[in-house]
N, C-alpha and C positions, 0 to 999 in steps of 0.2 A: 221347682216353683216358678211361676212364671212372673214376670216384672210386674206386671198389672196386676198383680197382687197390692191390693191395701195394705194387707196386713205388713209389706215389706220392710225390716228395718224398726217396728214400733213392736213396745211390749204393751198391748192392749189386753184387757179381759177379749173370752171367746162369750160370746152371749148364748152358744150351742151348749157349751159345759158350764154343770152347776158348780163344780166348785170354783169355779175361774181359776184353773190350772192352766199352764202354760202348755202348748204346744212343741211336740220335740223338733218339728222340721219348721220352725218360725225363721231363722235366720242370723244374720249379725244384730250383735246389740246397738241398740240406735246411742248416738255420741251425747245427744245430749245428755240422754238417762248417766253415761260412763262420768261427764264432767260434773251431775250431781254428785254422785258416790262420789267423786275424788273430795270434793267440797265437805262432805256429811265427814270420811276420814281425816280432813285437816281438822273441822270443829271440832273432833272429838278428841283429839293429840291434846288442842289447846283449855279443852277442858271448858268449852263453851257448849251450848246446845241451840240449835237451831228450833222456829217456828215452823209450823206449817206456813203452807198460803194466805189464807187466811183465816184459821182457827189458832187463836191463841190461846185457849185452855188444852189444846193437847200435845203433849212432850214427844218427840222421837225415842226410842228406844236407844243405848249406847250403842258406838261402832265398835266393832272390835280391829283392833290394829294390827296389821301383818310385818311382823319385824323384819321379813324379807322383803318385803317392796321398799320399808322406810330404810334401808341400809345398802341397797341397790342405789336409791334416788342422792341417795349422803356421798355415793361415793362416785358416782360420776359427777354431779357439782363439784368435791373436789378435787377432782380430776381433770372439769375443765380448770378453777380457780390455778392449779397447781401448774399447768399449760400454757396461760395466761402471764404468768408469773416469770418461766422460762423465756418466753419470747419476749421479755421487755428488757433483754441482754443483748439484743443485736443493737448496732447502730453502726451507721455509714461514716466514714471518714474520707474528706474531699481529698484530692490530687495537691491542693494546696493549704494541709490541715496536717496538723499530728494527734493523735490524742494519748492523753494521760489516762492509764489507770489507777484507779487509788482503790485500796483494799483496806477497809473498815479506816480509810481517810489516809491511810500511809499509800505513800505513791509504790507504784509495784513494777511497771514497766508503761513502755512508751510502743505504739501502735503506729503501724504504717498507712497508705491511702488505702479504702475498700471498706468490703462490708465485714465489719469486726462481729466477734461476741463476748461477752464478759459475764461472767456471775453476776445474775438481777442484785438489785438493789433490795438490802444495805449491807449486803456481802461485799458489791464492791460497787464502782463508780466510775464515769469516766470525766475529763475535763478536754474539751476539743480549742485546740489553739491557733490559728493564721499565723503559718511564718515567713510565708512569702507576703506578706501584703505590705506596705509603707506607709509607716506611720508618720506623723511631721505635730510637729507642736509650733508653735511660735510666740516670742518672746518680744516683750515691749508694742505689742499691736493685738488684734483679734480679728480674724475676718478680712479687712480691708487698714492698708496706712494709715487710714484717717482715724479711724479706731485706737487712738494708743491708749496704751498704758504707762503715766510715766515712773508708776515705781518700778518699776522693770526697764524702763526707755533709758532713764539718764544715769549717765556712768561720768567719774573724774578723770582726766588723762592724768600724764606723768607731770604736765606742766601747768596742772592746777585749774584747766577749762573743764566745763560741763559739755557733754554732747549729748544725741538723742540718737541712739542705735538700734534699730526694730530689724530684727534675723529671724528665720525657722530654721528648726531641726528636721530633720528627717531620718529614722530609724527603722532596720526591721532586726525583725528576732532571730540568733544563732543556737539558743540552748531553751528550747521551751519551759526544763525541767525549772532553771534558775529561773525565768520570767514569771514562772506561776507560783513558785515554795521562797524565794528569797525575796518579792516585792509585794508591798500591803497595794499601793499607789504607784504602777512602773510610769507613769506620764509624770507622776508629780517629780519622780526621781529622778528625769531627764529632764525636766524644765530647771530643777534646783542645779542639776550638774553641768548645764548649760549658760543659767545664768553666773554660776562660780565662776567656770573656765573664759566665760568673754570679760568678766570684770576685771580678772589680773590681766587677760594682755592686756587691756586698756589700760588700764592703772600703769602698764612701763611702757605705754607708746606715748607721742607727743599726739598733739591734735592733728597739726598736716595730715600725720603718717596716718591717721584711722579716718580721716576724712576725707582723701586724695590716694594718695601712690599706696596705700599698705592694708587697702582692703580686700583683696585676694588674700595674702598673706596672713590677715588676724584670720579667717576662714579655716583657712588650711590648720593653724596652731591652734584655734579654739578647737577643732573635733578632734585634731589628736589628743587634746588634755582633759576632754570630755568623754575621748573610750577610755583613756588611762582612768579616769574618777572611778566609771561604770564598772570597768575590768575588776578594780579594786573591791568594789560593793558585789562582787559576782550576780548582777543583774541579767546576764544572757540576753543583752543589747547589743547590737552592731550602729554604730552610726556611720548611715551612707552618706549625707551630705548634708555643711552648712552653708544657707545661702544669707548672705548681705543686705537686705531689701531696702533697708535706708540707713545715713547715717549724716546729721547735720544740726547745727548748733542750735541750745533751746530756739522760742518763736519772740521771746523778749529782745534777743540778741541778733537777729537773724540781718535784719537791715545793718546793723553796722559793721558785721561780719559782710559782706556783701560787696560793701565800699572797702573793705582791706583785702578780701580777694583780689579783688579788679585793681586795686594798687599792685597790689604782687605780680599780679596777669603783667600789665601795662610795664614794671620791671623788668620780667623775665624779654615782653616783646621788645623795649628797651636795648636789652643785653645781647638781644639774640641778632637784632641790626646792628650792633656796633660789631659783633662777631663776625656777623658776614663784612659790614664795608673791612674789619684789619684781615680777615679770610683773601680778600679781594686785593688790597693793597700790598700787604706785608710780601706773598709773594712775586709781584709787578717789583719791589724795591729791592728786594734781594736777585733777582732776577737784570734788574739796571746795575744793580753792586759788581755784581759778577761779572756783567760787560766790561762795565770800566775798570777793572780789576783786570780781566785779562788784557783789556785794550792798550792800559799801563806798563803791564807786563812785555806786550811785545814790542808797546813802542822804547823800553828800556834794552829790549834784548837789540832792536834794531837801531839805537843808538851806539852800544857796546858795541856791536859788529860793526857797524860804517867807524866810527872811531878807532877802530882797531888794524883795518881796513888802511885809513888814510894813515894813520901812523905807521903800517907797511910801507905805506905807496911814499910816503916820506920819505921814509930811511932806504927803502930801491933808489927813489931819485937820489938819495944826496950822495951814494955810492955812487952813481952815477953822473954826477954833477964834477967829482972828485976826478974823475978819473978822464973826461970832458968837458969842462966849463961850457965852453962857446955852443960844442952842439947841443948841450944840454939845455939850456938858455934860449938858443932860436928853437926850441922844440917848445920849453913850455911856453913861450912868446903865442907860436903859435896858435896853441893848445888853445889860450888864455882867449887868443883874437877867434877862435872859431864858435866858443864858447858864448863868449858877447855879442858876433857875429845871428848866432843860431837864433836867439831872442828877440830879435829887431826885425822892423818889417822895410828899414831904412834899404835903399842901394844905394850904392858909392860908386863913383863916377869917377876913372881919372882925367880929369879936363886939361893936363899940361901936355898931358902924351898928342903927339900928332894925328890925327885924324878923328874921325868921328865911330863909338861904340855901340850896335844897336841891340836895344834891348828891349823887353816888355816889360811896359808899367805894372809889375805886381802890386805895388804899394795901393795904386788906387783900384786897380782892379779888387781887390781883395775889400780895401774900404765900401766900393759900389755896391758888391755885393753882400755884405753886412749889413748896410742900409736898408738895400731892397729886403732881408729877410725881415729884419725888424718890423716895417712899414708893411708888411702884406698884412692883412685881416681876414677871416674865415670866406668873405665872400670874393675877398679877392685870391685866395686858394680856388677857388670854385671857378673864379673866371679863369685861372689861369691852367686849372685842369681839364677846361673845356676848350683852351688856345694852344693846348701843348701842340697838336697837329701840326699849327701855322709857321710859317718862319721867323725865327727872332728875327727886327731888326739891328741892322750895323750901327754904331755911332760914325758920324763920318769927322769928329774932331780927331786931329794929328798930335800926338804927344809932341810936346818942343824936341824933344830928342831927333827923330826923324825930318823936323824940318828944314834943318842944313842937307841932307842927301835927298830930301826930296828936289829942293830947288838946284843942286847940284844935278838930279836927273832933266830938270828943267833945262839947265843950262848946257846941256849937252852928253856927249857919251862920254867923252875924256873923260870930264870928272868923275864921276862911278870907276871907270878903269882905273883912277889913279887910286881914289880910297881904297880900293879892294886891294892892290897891290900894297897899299900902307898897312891895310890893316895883317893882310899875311906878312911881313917883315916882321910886323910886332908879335906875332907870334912866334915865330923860330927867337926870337929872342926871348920871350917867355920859357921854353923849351930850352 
C-alpha cells in the first residue's frame, strides 16, 4: 500500500462496497479509534454507559470484558507499586552520620557511612544522627552577654555574695544508641547538668576565688562533674569544653564593688613596694653585718697575735736584761731614740762640738714642697705641664747653716782647710 493512501491508518466505510465491510489489506488500526475502545471497556467495568455524540436516545450495546487484559494491567501496576515500595529502603549516610535501624520501632543495629538499604517502611526504619558535629548550649546569657538570663546567671558563693556567671557548654555525641533511646530532651539534660555541677562549685568557693584566680579551675571541675552527672544518666554525651564568658557582681553592686577592688589593687601595689624597697635593703644590711663582723673578727685576731707577740718580745728582753742589764738598756735606749727619731721631721744639730756640720734643709725643703702641692689649681697643673721643658729656677737664699763656711771661704783658704781637717778628727772619734 502506498503512503498516499487516504485510506491509511482510518477505519472508514468503502463507498465501493455495499455492505461497508472492511477491507483486509487496510492497515494498522488508527490510535484514536484503540483509546475509544479502551474507554467504552472501563465504562463498562464500572457499570456506567456512555452516550453517543450527539444522539442521546441511543444506548451502546454492553462491552464484554476480557479477564486477560484486566489481570495483565492489575499486575503490572502492582508490580510497579510493589518496586516503588522496595526502593524507598535505600538511604545515604554521611562520612560524619551513623544511623539507627529500628525494626517495628525496636532499635536492631547501627549502620556505617554509605549508601545503606533496610526493609521499606513500616517493617523497619531508620534514625540518622551527627556525631562528629559540636554542640554548645549556654547558660545564664543567649546569643550575646547582654542577653542574660538571671535565673540562671546569679549564683551564692560559700561567703554568702551574689555573683552573675554566663558559661557555654560544648558537647559532641560518643554513644548515638543512648543519645537517641535514653533522652526525651538531650539539650535540656545538659543545660540541667550544667547548671547543677557550676552551682555546687560555687556554693564552696569564696567570691575572689570565682571572680579572679580560680576561673580556669571552676572550668576544669565543672565539666568533670558534669560528664560524672551525664555518665550516670547514660546519655551518650561527651563534654568537650567549658568556657568562662563572664563572671562579676550583680549591676546594683557593681560600683561599690569597683572601689574595693582598687582598695585591694592599691594594697597589694602597696605590699608589693614595701617588698621590693626591704628586697633591696635587708640584703645591703646583712651584707654591712658581715663586714663588720669579719672586720671585728680580724681585728680581734690581730690584736691577740701582736699581744701575744709583745708579751714574747717581753719575756726575750727580760731574759735578756737578766743576764746583761747595761747592754740591754743602751739597746733599748736606742731603739726607743730611733723610734721617736723616725716620726719627726726635726734635725738635731750638735752646736757644742767644734766645728761647723753641713747639711740639707729637709725640714723646709719638704714643708716647700707641700705647700706648693697644696696651692697648685687645675690650671696651674696645665701651666706647669706645659713648663715642664724649662728649667727650674735655683733659690739663691743660704740656709744659716752654711753661712759660717761660706764666709770662712770668703775669708780665705785656711779656713776651709782647717774645718775639713776638724771635721775628719770628729769622725774617727765617732768610729
Amino acid at each position: 500500500m502506498s503512503l498516499n493512501d487516504p485510506q491509511w491508518g482510518n477505519r472508514g466505510n468503502d463507498s465501493g462496497n455495499n455492505g461497508g465491510g472492511k477491507r483486509p489489506d487496510q492497515g494498522p488500526p488508527d490510535l484514536e479509534e484503540m483509546w475509544r475502545d479502551l474507554n467504552r471497556r472501563l465504562s463498562g467495568m464500572f457499570g456506567k454507559r456512555g452516550n453517543g455524540g450527539g444522539n442521546r436516545g441511543s444506548e451502546r450495546p454492553p462491552v464484554d470484558i476480557n479477564p486477560r487484559f484486566l489481570g495483565g494491567g492489575i499486575g503490572v501496576l502492582v508490580g510497579l507499586v510493589l518496586l516503588v515500595w522496595l526502593a524507598s529502603g535505600f538511604y545515604i549516610v554521611d562520612a560524619s552520620q551513623r544511623a539507627l535501624v529500628l525494626q517495628f520501632g525496636r532499635y536492631k543495629e547501627s549502620t556505617e557511612s554509605g549508601l545503606r538499604w533496610r526493609l521499606p517502611y513500616p517493617i523497619q526504619s531508620h534514625e540518622i544522627v551527627n556525631i562528629s558535629g559540636v554542640r554548645t548550649i549556654e547558660v545564664g546569657y543567649r546569643g550575646s552577654e547582654r542577653n542574660k538570663v538571671l535565673k540562671e546567671a546569679l549564683m551564692l558563693t560559700d561567703d554568702e555574695n551574689i555573683i552573675n556567671i554566663q558559661f557555654a557548654v560544648q558537647y559532641i555525641l560518643k554513644d548515638p544508641v543512648d543519645y537517641i533511646f535514653n533522652n526525651r530532651n538531650p539539650d535540656e539534660s545538659v543545660m540541667q547538668a550544667a547548671e547543677t555541677a557550676i552551682r555546687e562549685i560555687v556554693g564552696k568557693s569564696r567570691m575572689d576565688f570565682v571572680l579572679y584566680e580560680g576561673r580556669e579551675q571552676i572550668a576544669v571541675k565543672a565539666s568533670n562533674l558534669m560528664q560524672e552527672i551525664l555518665d550516670r544518666y547514660k546519655t551518650g554525651i561527651l563534654i568537650s569544653k567549658v568556657t568562662m564568658q563572664n563572671a562579676q557582681p550583680p549591676e546594683q553592686v557593681q560600683a561599690a564593688f569597683d572601689d574595693a577592688v582598687k582598695a585591694g589593687q592599691d594594697r597589694e601595689r602597696q605590699k608589693n613596694e614595701g617588698q621590693a624597697y626591704a628586697n633591696d635593703v635587708i640584703p645591703k644590711a646583712r651584707g654591712t653585718a658581715a663586714r663588720l663582723i669579719q672586720e671585728a673578727e680580724g681585728y680581734k685576731q690581730r690584736l691577740i697575735a701582736t699581744a701575744e707577740g709583745d708579751a714574747s718580745r717581753f719575756r726575750q728582753i727580760n731574759a735578756e736584761y737578766a743576764k746583761a742589764p747595761e747592754v740591754t738598756r743602751s739597746r733599748m735606749y736606742l731603739e726607743t731614740m730611733q723610734q721617736v727619731y723616725a716620726n719627726t721631721s726635726k734635725v738635731m744639730v750638735d752646736a757644742k762640738g767644734q766645728g761647723n756640720l753641713l747639711y740639707l734643709p729637709l725640714d723646709k725643703l719638704m714643708q716647700a714642697s707641700g705647700a706648693v702641692a697644696s696651692a697648685q689649681s687645675p690650671a696651674a697643673n696645665e701651666a706647669q705641664a706645659s713648663a715642664r721643658s724649662a728649667a727650674q729656677p735655683v733659690s739663691n737664699e743660704t740656709p744659716p747653716q752654711l753661712e759660717k763656711p761660706i764666709q770662712a771661704e770668703r775669708g780665705g783658704a785656711y779656713s776651709i782647710q782647717r774645718d775639713r781637717e776638724a771635721l775628719r778628727s770628729r769622725d774617727r772619734e765617732v768610729r
